[in-house]
MOPAC internal coordinates of N, CA, C and O (Angstrom, degrees):
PM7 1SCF
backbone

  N    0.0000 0     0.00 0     0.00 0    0    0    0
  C    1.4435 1     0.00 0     0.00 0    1    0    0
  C    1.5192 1   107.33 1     0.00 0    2    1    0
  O    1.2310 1   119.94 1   -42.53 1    3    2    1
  N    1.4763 1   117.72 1   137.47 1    3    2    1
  C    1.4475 1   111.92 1  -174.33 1    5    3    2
  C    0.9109 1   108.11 1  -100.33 1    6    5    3
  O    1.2310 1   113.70 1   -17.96 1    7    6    5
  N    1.7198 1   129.53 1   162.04 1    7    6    5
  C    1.3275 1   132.10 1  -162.83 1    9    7    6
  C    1.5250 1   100.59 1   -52.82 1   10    9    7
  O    1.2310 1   121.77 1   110.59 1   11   10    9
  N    1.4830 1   114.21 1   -69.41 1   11   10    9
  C    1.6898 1   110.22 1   168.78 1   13   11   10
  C    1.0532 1   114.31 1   -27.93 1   14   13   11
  O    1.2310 1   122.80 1   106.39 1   15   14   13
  N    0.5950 1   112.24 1   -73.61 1   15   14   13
  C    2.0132 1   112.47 1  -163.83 1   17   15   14
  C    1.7185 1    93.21 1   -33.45 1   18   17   15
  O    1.2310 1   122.28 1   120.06 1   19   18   17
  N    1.3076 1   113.25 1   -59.94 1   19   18   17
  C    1.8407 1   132.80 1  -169.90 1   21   19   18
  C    1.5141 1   108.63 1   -45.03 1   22   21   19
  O    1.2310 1   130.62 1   133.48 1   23   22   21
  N    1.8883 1    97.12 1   -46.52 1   23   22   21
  C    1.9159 1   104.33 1   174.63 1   25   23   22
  C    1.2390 1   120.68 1   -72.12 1   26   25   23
  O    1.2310 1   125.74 1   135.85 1   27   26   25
  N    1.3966 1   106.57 1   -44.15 1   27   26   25
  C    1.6265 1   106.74 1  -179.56 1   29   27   26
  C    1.7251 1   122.86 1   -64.03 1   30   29   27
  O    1.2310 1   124.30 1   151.01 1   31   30   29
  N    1.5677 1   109.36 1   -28.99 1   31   30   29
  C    1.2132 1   114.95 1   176.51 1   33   31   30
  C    1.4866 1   129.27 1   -79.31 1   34   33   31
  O    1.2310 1   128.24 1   140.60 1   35   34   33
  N    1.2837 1   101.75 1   -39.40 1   35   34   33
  C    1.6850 1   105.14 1   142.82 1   37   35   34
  C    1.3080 1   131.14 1   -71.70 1   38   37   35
  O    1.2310 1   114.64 1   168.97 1   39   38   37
  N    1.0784 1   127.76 1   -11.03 1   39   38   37
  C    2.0731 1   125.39 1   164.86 1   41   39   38
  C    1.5186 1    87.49 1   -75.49 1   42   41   39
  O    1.2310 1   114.14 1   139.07 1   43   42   41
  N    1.2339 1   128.71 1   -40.93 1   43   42   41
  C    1.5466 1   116.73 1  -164.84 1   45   43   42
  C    1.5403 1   108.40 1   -70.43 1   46   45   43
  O    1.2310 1   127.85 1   131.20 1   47   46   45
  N    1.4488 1   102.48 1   -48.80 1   47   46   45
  C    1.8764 1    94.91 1   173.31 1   49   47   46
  C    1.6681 1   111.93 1   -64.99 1   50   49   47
  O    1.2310 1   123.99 1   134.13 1   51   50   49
  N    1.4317 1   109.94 1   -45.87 1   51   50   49
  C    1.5782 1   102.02 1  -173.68 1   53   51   50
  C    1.8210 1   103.76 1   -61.11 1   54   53   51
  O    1.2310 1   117.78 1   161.56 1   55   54   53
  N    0.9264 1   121.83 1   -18.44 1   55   54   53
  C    1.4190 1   126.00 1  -178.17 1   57   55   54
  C    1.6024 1   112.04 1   -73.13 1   58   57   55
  O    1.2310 1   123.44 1   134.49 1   59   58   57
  N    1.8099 1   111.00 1   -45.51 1   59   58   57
  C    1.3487 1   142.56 1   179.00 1   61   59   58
  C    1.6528 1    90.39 1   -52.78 1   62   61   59
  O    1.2310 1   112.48 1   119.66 1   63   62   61
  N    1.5407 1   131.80 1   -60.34 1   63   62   61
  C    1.4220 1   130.91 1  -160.42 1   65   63   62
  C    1.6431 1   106.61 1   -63.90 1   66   65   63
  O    1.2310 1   127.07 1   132.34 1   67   66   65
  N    1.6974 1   103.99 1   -47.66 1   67   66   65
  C    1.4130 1   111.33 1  -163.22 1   69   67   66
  C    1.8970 1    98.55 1   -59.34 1   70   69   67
  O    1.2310 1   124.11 1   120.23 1   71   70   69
  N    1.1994 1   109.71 1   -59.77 1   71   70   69
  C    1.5800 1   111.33 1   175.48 1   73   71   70
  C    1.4581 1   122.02 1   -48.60 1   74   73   71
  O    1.2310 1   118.70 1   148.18 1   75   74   73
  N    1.7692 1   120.07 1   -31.82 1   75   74   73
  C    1.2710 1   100.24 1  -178.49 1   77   75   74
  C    1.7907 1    95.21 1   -93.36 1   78   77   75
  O    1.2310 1   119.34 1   151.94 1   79   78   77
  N    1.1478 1   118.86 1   -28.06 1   79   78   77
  C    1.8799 1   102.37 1   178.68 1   81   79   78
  C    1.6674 1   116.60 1   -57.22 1   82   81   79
  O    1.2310 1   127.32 1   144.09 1   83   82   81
  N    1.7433 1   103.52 1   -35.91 1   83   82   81
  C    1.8693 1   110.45 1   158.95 1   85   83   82
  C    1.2581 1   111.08 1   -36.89 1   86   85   83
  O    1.2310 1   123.60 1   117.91 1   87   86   85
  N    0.9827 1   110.70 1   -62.09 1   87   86   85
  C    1.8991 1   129.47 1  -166.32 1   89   87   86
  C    1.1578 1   105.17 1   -48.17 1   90   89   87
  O    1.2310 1   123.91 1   111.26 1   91   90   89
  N    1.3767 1   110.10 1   -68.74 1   91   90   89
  C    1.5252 1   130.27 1  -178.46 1   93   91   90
  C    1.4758 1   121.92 1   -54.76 1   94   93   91
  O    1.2310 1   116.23 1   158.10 1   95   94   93
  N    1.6509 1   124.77 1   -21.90 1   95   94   93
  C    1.1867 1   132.20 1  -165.01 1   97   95   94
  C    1.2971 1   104.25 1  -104.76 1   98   97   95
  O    1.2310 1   122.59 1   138.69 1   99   98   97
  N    1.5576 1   112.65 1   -41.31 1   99   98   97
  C    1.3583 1   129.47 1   178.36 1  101   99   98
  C    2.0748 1   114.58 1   -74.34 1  102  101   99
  O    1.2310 1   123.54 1   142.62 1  103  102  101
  N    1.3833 1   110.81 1   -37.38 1  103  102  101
  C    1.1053 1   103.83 1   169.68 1  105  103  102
  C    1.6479 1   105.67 1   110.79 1  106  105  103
  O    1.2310 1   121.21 1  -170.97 1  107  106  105
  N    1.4067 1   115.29 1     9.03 1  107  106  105
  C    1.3652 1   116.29 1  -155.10 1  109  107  106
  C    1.8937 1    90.73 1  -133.55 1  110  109  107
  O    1.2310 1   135.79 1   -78.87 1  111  110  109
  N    1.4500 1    87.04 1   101.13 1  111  110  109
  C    1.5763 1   118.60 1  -171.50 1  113  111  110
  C    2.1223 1   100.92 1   -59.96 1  114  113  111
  O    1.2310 1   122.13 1   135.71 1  115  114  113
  N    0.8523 1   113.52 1   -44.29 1  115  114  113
  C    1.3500 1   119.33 1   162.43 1  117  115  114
  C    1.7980 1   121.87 1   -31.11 1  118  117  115
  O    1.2310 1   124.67 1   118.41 1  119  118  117
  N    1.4017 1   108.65 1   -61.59 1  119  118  117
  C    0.9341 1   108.46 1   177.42 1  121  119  118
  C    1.5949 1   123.94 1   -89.29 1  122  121  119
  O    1.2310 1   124.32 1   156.83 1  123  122  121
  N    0.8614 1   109.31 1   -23.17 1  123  122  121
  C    1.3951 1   108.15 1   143.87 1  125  123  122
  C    1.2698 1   140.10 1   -23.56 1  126  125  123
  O    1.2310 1   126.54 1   126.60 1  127  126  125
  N    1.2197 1   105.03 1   -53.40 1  127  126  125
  C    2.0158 1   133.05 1  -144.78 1  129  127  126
  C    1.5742 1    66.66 1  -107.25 1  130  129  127
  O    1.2310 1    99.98 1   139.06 1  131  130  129
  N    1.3312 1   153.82 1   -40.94 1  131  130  129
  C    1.5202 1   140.80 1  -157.52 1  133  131  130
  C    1.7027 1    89.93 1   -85.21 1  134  133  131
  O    1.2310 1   116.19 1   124.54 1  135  134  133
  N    1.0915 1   124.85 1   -55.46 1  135  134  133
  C    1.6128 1   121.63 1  -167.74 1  137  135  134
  C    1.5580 1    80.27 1   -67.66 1  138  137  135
  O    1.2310 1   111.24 1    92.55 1  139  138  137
  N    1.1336 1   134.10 1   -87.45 1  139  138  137
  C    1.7335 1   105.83 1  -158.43 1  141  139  138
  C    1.5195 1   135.78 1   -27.76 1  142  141  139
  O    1.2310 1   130.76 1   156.68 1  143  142  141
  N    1.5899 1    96.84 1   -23.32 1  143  142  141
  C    1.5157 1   105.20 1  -156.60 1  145  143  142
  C    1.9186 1    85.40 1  -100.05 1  146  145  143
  O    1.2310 1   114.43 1   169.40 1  147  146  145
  N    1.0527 1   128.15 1   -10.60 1  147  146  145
  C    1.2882 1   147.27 1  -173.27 1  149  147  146
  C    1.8998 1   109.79 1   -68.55 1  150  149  147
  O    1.2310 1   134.70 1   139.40 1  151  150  149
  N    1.3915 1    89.17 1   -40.60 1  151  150  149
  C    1.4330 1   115.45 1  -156.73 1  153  151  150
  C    1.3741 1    88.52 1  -100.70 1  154  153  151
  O    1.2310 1   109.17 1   124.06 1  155  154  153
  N    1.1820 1   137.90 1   -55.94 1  155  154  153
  C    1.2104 1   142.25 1  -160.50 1  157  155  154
  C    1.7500 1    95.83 1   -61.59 1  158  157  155
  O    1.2310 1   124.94 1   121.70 1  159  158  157
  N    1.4634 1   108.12 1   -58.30 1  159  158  157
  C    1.4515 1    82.87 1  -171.26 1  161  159  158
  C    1.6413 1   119.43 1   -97.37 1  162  161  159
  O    1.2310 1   125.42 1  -148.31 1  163  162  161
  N    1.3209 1   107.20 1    31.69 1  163  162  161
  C    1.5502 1   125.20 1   164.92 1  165  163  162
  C    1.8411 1    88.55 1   -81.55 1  166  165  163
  O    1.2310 1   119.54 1   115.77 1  167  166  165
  N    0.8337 1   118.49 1   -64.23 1  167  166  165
  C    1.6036 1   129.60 1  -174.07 1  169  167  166
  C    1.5570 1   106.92 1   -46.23 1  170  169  167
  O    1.2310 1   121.28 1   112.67 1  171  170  169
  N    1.4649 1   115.15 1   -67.33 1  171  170  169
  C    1.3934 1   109.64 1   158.72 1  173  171  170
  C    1.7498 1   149.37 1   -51.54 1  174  173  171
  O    1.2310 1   130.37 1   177.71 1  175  174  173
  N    1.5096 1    97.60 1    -2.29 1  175  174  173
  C    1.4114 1   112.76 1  -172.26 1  177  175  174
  C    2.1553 1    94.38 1  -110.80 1  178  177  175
  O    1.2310 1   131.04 1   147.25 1  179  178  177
  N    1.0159 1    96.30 1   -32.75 1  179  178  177
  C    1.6244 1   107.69 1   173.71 1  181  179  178
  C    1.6445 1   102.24 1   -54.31 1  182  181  179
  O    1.2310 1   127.32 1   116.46 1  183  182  181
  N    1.5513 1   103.52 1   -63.54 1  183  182  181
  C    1.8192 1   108.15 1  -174.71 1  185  183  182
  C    1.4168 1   124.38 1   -58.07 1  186  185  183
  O    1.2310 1   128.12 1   153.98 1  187  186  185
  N    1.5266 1   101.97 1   -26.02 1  187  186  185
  C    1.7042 1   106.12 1   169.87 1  189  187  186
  C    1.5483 1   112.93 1   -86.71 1  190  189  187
  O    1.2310 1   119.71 1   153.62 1  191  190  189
  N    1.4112 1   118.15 1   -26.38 1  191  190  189
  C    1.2284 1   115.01 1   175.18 1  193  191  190
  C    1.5462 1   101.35 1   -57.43 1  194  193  191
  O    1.2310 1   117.80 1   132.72 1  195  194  193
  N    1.5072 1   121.80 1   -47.28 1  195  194  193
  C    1.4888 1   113.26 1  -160.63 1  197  195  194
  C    1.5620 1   115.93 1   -96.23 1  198  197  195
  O    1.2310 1   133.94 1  -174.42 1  199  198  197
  N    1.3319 1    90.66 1     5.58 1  199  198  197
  C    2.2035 1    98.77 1   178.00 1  201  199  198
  C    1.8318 1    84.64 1   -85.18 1  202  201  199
  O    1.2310 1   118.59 1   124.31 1  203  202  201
  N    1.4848 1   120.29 1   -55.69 1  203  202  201
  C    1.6450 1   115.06 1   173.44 1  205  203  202
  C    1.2971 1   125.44 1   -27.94 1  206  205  203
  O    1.2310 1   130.57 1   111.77 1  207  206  205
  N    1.6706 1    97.22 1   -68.23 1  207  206  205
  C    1.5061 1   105.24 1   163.71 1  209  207  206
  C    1.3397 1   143.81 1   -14.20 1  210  209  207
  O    1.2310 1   133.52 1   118.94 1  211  210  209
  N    1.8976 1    91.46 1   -61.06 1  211  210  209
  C    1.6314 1    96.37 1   176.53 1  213  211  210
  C    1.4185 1   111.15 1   -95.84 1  214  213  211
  O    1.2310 1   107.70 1   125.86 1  215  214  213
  N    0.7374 1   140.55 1   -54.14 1  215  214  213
  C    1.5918 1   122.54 1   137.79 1  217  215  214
  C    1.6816 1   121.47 1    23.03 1  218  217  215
  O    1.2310 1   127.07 1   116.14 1  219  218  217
  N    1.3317 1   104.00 1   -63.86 1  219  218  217
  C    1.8224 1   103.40 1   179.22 1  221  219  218
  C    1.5678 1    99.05 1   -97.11 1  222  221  219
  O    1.2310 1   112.91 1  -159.81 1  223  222  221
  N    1.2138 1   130.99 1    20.19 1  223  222  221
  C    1.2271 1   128.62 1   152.90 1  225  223  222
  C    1.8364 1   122.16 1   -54.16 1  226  225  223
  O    1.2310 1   120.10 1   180.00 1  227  226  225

């Protein structure tokens, strides 16, 4: 996994939290459901980075 890959996928989850705690504070179920779905595929882009990984092991 390359360092990028490592930064971008964490700005996307830390990004995923800030939008669903917005959501959540503000009351507006929308944005919320976007930071979850934010996070979710920060999470899913992490697991393929590291199935690659071992792979070129």
């Amino acid at each position: 996994m390359g360092l990028d890959d490592k930064i971008d996928n964490a700005s996307q989850d830390t990004a995923g939290k800030v939008k669903e705690g917005v959501g959540r504070a503000t009351d507006n179920e929308r944005l919320e459901a976007e930071g979850r779905n934010d996070q979710a595929g920060a999470k899913l882009k992490q697991a393929g980075e590291k199935i690659k990984d071992a792979f070129k092991s």
